[in-house]
Every structure is written in C-alpha cells, then in structure tokens.
N, CA, C and O atoms as a Tripos MOL2 file, in Angstrom:
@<TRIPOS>MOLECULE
protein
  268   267    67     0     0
PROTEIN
NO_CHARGES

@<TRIPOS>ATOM
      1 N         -27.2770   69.3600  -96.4400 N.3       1 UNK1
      2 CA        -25.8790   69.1920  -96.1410 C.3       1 UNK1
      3 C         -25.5870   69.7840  -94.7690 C.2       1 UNK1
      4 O         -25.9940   70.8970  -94.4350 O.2       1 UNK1
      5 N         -24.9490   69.0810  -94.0850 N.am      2 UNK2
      6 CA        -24.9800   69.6200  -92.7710 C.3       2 UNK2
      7 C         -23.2090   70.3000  -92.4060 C.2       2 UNK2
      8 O         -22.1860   69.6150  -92.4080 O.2       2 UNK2
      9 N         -23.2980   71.7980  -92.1210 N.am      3 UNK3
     10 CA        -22.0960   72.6920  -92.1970 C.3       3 UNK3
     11 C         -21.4800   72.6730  -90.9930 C.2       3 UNK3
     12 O         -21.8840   73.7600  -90.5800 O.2       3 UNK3
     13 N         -20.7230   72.1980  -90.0200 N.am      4 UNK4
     14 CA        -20.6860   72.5420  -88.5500 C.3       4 UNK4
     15 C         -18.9650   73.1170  -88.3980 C.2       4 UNK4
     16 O         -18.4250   72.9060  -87.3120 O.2       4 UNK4
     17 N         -18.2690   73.7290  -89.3420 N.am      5 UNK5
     18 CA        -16.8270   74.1080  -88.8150 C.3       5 UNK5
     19 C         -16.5050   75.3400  -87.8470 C.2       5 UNK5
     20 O         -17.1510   76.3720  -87.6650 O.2       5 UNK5
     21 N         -15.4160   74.9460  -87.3360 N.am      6 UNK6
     22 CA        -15.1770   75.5500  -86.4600 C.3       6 UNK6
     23 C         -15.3970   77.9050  -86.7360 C.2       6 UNK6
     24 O         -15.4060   78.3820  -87.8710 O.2       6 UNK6
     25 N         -15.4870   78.5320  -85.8480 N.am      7 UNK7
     26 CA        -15.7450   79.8160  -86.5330 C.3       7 UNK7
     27 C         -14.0760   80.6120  -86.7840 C.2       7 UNK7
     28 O         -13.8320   81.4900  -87.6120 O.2       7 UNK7
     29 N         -13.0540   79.9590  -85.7540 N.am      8 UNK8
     30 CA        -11.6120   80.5220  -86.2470 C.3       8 UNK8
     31 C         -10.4720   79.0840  -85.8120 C.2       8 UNK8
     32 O         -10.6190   78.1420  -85.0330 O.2       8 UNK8
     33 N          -9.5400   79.4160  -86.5730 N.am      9 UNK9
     34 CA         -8.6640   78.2540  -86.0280 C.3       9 UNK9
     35 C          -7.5210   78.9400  -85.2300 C.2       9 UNK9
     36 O          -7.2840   80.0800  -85.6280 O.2       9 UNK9
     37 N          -6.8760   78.5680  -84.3520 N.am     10 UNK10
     38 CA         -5.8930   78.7170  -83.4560 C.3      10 UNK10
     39 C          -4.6000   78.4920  -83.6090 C.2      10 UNK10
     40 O          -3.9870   78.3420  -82.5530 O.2      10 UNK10
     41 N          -3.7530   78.3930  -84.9680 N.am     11 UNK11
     42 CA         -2.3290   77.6960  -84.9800 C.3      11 UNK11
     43 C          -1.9840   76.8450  -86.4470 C.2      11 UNK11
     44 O          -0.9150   76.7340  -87.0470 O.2      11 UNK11
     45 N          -3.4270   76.2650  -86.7780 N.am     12 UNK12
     46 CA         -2.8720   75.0450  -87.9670 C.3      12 UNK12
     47 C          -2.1850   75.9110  -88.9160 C.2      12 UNK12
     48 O          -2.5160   77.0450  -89.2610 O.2      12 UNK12
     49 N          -0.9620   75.0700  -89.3730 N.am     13 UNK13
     50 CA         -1.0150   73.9640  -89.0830 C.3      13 UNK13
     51 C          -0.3070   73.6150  -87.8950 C.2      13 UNK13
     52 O          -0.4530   72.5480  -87.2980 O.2      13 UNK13
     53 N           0.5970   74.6960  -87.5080 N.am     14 UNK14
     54 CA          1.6290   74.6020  -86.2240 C.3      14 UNK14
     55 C           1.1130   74.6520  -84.8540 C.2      14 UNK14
     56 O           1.7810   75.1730  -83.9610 O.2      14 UNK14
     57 N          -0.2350   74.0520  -84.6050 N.am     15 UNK15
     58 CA         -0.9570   74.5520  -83.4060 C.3      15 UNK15
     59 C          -0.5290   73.6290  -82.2740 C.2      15 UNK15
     60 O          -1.2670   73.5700  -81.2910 O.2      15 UNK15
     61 N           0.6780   72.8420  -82.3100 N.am     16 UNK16
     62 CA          1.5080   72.4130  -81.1340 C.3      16 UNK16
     63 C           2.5770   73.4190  -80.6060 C.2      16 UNK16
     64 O           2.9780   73.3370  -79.4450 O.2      16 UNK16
     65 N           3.0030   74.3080  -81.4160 N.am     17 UNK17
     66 CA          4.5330   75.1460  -81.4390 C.3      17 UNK17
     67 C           3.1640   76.9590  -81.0500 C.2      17 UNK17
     68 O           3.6020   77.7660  -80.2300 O.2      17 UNK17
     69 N           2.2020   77.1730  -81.4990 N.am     18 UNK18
     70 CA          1.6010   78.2170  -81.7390 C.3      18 UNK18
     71 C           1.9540   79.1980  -80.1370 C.2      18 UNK18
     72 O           1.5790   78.6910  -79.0790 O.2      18 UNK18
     73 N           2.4240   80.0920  -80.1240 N.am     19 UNK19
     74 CA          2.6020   81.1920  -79.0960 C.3      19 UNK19
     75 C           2.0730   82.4680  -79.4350 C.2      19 UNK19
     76 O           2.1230   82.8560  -80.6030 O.2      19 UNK19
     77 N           1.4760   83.2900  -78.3630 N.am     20 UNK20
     78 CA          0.9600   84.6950  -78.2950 C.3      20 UNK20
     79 C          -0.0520   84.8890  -78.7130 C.2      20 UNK20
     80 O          -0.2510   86.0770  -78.9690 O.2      20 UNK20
     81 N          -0.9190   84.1680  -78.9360 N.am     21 UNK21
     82 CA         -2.4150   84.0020  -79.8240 C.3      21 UNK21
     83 C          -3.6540   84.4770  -78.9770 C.2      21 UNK21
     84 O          -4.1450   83.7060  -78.1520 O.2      21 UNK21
     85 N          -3.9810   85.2900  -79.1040 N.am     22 UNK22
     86 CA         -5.1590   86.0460  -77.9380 C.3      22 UNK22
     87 C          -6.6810   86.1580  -78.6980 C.2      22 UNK22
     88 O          -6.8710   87.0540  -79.5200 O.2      22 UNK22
     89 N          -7.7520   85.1750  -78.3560 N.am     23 UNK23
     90 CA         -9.2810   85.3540  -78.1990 C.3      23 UNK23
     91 C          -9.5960   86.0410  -77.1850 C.2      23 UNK23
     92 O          -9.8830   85.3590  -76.2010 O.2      23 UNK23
     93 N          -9.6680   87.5090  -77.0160 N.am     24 UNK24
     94 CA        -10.1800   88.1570  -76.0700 C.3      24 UNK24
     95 C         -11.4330   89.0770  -76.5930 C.2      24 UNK24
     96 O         -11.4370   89.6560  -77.6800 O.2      24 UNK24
     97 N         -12.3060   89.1040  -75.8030 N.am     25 UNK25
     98 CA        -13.7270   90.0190  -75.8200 C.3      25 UNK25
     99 C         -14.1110   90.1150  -77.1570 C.2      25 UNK25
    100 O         -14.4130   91.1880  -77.6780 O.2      25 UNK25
    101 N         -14.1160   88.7160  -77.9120 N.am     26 UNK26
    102 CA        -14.9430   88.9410  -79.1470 C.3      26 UNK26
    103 C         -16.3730   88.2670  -79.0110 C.2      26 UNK26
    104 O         -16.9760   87.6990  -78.1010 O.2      26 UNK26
    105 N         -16.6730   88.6280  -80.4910 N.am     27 UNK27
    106 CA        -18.1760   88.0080  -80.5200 C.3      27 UNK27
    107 C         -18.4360   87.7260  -81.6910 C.2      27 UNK27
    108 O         -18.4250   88.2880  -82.7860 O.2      27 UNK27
    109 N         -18.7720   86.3480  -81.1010 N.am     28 UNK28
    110 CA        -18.7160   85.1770  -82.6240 C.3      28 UNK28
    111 C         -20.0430   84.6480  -82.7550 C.2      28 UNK28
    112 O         -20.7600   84.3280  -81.8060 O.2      28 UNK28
    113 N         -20.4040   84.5520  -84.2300 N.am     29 UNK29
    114 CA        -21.5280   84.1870  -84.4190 C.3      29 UNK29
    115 C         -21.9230   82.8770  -85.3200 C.2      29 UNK29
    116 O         -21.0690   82.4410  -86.0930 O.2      29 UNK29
    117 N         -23.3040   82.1930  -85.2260 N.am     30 UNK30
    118 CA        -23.4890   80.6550  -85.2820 C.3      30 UNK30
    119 C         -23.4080   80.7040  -87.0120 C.2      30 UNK30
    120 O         -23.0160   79.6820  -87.5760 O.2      30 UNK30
    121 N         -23.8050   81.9760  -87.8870 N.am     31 UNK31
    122 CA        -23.6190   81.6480  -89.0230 C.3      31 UNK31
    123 C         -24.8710   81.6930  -89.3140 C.2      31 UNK31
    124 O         -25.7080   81.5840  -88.4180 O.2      31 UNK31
    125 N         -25.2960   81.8950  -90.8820 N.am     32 UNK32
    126 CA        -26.4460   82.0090  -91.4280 C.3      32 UNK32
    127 C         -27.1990   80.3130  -91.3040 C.2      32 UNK32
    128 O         -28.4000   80.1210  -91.1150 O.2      32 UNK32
    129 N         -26.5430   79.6330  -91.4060 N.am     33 UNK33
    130 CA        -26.6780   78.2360  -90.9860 C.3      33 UNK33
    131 C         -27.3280   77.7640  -89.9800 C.2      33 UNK33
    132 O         -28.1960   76.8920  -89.9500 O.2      33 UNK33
    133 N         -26.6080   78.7300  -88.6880 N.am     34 UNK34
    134 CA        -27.0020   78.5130  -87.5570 C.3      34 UNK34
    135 C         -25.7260   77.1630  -87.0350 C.2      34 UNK34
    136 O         -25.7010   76.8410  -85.8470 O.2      34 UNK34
    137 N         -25.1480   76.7600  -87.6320 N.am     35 UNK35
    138 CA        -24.1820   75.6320  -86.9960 C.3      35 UNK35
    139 C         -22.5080   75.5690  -86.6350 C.2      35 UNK35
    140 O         -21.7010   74.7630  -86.1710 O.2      35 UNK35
    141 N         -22.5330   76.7320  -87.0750 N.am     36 UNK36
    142 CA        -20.6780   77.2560  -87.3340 C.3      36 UNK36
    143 C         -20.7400   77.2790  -85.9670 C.2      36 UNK36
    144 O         -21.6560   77.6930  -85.2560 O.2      36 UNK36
    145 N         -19.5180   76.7220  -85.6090 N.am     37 UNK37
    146 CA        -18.7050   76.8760  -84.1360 C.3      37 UNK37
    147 C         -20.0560   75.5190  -83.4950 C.2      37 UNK37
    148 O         -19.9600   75.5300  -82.2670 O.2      37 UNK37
    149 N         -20.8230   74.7930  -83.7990 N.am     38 UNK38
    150 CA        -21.4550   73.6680  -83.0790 C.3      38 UNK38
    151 C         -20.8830   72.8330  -82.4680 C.2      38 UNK38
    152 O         -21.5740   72.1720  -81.6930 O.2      38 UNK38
    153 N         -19.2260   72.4860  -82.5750 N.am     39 UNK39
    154 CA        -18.4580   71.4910  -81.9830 C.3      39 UNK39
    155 C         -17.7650   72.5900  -81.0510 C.2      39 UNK39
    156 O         -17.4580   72.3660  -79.8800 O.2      39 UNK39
    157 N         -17.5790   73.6640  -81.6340 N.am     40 UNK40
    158 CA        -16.2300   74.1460  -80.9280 C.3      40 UNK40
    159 C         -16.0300   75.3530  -81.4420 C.2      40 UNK40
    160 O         -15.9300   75.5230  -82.6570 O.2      40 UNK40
    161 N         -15.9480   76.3420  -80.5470 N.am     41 UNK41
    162 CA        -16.1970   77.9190  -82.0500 C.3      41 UNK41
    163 C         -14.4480   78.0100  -82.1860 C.2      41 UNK41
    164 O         -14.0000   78.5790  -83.1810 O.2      41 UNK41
    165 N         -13.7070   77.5650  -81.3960 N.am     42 UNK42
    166 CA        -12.2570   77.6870  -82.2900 C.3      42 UNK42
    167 C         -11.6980   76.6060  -81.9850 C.2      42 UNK42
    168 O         -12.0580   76.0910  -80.9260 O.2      42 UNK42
    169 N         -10.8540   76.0520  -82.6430 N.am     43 UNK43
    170 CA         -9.8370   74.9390  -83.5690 C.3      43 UNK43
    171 C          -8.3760   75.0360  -82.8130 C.2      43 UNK43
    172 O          -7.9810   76.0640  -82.2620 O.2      43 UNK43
    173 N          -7.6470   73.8170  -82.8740 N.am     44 UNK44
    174 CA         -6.3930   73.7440  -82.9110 C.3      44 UNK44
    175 C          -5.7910   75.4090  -82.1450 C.2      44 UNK44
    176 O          -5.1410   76.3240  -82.6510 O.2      44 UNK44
    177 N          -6.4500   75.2030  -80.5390 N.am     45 UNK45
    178 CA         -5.8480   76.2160  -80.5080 C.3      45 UNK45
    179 C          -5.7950   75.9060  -78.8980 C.2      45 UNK45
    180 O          -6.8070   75.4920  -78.3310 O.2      45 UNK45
    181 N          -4.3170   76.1700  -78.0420 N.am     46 UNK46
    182 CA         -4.4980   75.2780  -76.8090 C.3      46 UNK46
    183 C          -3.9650   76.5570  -75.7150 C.2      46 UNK46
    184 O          -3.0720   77.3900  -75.8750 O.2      46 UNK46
    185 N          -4.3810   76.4580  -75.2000 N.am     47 UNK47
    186 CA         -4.3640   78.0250  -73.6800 C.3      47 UNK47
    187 C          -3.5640   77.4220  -73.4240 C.2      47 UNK47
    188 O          -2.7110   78.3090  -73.4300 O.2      47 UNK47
    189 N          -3.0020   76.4990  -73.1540 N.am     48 UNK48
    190 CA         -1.8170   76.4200  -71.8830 C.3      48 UNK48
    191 C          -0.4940   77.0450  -72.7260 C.2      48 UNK48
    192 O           0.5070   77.2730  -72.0450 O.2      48 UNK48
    193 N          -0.4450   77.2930  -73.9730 N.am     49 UNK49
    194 CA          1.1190   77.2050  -74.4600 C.3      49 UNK49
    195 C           1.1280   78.8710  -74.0440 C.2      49 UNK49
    196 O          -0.0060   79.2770  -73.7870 O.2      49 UNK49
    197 N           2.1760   79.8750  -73.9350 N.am     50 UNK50
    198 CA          3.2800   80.6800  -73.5610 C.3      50 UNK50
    199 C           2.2650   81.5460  -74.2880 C.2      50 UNK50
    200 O           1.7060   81.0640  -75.2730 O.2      50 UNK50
    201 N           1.9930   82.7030  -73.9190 N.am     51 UNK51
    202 CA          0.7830   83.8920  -74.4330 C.3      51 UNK51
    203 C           0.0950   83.8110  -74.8170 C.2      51 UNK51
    204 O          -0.3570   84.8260  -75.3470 O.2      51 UNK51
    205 N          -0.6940   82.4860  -74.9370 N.am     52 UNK52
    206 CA         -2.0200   82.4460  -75.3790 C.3      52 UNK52
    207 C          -2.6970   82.5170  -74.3970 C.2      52 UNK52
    208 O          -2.4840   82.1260  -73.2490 O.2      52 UNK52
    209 N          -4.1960   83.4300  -75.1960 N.am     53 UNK53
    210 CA         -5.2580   83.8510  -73.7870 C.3      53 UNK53
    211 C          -6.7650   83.6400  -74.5460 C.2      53 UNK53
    212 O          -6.8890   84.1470  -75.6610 O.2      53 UNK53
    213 N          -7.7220   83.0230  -74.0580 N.am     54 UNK54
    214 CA         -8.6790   83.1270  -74.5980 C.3      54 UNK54
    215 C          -9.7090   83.3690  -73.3010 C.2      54 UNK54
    216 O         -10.0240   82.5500  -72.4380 O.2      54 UNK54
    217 N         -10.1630   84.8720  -73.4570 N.am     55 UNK55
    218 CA        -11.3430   85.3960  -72.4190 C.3      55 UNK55
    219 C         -12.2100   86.5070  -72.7140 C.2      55 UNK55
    220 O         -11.9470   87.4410  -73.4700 O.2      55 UNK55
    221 N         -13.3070   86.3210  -72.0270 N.am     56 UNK56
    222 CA        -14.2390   87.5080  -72.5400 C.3      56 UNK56
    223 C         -14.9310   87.4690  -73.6840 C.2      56 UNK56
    224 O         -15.4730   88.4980  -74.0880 O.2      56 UNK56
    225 N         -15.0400   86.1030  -74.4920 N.am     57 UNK57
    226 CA        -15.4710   85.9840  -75.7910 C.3      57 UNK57
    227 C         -16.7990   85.6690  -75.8330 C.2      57 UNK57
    228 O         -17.0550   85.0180  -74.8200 O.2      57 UNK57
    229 N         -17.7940   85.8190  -76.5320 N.am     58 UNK58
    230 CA        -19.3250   85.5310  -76.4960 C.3      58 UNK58
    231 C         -20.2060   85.2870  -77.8910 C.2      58 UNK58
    232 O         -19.9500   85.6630  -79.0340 O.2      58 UNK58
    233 N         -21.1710   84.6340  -77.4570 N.am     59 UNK59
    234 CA        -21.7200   84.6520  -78.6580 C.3      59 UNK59
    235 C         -22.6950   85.4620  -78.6540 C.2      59 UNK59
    236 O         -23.0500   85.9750  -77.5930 O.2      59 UNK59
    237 N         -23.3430   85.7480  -79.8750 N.am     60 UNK60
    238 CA        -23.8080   87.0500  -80.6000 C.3      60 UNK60
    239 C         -25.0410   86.7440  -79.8520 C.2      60 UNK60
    240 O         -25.7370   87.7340  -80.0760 O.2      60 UNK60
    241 N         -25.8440   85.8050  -78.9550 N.am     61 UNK61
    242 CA        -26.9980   85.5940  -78.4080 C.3      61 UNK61
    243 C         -26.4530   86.2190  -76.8520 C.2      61 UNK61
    244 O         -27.3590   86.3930  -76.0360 O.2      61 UNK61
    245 N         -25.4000   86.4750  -76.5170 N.am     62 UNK62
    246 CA        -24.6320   86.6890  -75.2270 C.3      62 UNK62
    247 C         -24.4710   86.1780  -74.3640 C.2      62 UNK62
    248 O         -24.4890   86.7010  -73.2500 O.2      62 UNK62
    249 N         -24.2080   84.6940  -74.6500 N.am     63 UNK63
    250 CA        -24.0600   83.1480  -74.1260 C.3      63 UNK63
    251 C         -22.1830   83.4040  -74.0450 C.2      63 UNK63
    252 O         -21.5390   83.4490  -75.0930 O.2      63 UNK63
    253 N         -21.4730   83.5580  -72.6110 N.am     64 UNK64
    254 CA        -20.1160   83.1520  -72.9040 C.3      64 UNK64
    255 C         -19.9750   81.7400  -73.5600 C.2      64 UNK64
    256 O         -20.6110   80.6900  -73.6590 O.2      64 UNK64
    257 N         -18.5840   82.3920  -74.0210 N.am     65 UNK65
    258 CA        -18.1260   80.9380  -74.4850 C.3      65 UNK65
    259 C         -16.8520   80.0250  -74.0500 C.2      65 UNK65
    260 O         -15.7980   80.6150  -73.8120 O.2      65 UNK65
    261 N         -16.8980   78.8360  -73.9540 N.am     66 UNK66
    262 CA        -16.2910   78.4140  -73.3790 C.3      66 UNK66
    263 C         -15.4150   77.5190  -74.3900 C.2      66 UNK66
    264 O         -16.0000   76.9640  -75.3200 O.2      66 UNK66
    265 N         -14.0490   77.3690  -74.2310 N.am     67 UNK67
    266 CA        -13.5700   76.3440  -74.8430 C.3      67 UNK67
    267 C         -13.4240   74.6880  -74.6700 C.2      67 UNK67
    268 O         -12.8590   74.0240  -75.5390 O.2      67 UNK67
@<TRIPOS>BOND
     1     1     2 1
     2     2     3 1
     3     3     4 2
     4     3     5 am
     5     5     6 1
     6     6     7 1
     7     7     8 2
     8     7     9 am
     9     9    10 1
    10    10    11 1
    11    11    12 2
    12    11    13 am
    13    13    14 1
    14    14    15 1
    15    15    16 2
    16    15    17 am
    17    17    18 1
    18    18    19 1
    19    19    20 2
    20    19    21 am
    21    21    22 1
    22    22    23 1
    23    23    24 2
    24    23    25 am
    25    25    26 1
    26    26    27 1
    27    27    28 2
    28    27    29 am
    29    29    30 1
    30    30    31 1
    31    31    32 2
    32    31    33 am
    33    33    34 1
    34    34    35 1
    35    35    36 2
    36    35    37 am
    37    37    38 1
    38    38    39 1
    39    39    40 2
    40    39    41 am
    41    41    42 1
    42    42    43 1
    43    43    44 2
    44    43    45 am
    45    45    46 1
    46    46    47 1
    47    47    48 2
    48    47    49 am
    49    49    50 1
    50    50    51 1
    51    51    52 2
    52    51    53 am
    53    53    54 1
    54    54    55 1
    55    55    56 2
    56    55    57 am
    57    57    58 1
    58    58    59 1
    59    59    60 2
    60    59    61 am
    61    61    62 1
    62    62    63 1
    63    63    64 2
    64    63    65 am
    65    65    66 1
    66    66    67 1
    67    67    68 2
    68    67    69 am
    69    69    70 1
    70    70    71 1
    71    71    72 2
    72    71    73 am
    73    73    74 1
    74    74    75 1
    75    75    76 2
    76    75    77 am
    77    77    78 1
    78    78    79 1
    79    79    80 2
    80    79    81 am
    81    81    82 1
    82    82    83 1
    83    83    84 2
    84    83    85 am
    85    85    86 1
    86    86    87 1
    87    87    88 2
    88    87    89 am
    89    89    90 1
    90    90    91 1
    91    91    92 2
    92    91    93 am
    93    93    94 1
    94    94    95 1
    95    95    96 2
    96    95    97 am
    97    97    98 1
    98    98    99 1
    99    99   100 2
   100    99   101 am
   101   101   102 1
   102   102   103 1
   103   103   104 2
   104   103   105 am
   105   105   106 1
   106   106   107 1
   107   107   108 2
   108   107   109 am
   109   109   110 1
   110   110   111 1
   111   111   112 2
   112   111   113 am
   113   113   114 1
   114   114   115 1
   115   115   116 2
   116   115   117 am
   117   117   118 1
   118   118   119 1
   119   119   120 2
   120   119   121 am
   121   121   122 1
   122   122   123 1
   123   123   124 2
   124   123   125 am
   125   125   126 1
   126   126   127 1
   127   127   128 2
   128   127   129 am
   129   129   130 1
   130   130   131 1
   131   131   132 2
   132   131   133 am
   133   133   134 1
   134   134   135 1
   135   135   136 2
   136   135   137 am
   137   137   138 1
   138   138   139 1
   139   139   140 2
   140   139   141 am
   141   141   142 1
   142   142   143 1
   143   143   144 2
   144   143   145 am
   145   145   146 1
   146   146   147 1
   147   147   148 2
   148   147   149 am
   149   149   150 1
   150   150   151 1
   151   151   152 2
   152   151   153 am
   153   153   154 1
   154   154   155 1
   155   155   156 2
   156   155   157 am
   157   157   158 1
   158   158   159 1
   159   159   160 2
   160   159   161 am
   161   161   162 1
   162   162   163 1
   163   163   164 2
   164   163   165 am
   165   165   166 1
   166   166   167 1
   167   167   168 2
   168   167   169 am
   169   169   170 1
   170   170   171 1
   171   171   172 2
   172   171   173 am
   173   173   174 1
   174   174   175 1
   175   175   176 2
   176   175   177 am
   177   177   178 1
   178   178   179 1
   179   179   180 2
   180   179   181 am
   181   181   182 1
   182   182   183 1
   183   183   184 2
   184   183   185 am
   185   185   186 1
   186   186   187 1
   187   187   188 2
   188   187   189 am
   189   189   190 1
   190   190   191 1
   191   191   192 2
   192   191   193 am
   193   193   194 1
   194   194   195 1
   195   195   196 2
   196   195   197 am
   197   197   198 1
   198   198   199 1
   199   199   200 2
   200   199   201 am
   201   201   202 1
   202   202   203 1
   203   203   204 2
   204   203   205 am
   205   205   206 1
   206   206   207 1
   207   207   208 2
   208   207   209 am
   209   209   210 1
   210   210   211 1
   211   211   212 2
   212   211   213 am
   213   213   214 1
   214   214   215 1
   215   215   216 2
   216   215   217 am
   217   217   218 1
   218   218   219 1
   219   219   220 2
   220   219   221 am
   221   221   222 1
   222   222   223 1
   223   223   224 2
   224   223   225 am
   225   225   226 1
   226   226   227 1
   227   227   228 2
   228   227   229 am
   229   229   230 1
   230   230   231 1
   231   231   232 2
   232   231   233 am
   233   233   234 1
   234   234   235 1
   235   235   236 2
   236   235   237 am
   237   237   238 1
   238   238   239 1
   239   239   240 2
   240   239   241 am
   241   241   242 1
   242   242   243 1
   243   243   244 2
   244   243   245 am
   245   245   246 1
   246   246   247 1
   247   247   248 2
   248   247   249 am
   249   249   250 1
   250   250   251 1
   251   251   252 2
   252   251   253 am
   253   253   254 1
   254   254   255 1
   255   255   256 2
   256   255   257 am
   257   257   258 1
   258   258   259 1
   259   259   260 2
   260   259   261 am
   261   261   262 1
   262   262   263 1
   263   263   264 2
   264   263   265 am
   265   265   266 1
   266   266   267 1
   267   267   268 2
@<TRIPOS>SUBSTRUCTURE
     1 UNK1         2 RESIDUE 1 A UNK
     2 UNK2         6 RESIDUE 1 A UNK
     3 UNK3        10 RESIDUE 1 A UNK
     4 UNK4        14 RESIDUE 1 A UNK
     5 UNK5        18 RESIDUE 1 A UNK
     6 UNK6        22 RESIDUE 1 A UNK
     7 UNK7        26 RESIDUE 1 A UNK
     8 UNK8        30 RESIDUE 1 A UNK
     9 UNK9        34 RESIDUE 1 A UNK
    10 UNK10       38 RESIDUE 1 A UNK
    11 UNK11       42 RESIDUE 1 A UNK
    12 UNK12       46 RESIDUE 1 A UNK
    13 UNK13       50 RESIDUE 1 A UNK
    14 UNK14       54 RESIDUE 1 A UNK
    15 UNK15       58 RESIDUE 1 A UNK
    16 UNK16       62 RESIDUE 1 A UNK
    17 UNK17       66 RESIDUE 1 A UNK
    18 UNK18       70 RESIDUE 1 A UNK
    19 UNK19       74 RESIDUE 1 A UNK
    20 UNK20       78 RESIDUE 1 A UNK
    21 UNK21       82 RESIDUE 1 A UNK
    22 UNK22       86 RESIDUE 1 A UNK
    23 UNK23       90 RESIDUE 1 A UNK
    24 UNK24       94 RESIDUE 1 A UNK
    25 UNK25       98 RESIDUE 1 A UNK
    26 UNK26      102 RESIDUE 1 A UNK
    27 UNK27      106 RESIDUE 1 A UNK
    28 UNK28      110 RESIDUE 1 A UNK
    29 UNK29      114 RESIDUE 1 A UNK
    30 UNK30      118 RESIDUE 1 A UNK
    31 UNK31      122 RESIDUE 1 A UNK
    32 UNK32      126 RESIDUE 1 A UNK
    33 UNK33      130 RESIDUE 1 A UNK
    34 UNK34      134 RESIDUE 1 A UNK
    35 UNK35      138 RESIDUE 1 A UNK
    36 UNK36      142 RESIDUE 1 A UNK
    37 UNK37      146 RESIDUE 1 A UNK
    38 UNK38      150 RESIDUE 1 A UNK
    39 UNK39      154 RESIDUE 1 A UNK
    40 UNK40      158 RESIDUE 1 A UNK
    41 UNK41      162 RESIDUE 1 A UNK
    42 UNK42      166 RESIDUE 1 A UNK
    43 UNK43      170 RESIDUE 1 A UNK
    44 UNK44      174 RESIDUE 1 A UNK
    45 UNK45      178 RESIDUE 1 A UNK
    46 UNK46      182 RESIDUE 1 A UNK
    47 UNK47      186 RESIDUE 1 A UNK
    48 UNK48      190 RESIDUE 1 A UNK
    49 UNK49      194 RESIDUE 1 A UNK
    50 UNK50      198 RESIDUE 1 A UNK
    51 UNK51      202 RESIDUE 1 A UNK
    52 UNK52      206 RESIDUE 1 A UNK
    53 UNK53      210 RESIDUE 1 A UNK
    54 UNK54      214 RESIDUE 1 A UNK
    55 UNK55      218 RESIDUE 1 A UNK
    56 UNK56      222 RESIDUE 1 A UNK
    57 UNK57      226 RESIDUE 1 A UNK
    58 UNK58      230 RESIDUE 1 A UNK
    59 UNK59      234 RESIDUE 1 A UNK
    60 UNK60      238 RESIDUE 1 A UNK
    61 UNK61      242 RESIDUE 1 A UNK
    62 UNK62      246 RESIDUE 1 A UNK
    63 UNK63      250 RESIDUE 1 A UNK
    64 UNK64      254 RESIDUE 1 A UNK
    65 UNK65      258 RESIDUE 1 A UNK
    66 UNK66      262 RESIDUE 1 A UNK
    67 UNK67      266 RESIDUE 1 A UNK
C-alpha cells in the first residue's frame, strides 16, 4: 500500500481565510515508511496570506525544505 500524506496541514479546512500560521526551524521527518511529506511535507497552507511564515525548516537528513 503506498502511504505518501502530507507531514502537517496548513489551514483545512479554511486554508483560503488561514492567517498567522508559522513553519519556522522545524524538523520533519519522512516517516517509518519513508514517504510522508513525498508530494509536499505541508498541505493547504499558502505564505502569501497576512502572518504566515514558513522558514528554516528541514528534514531530519538536513536537506532544507522547500515548499
């Protein structure tokens, strides 16, 4: 069975309206799986809206990550 979801979501279900939401200097990992976060390690979640910040985040191999 193949597992690939995202590792956090950003807003759903309101992730058009979502404000102040900060991914900063974490460290996220692929999962016992190895596939979590394979599309995208976070979801429904968009930097341009009004305090959202996503920086400094990495994965547990110490690969930044990028959205």
């Amino acid at each position: 069975m193949w597992h690939s979801a995202p590792t956090a979501t950003g807003g759903k279900p309101f992730s058009g309206g979502a404000a102040n939401i900060v991914f900063r200097d974490n460290v996220f990992q692929h999962g016992k799986n190895g596939k979590c976060g394979a599309y995208n390690p976070v979801d429904s979640f968009d930097p341009t809206r009004p305090g959202n910040a996503f920086a400094g985040n990495r994965w547990d191999s110490g690969e930044p990550l990028k959205l």
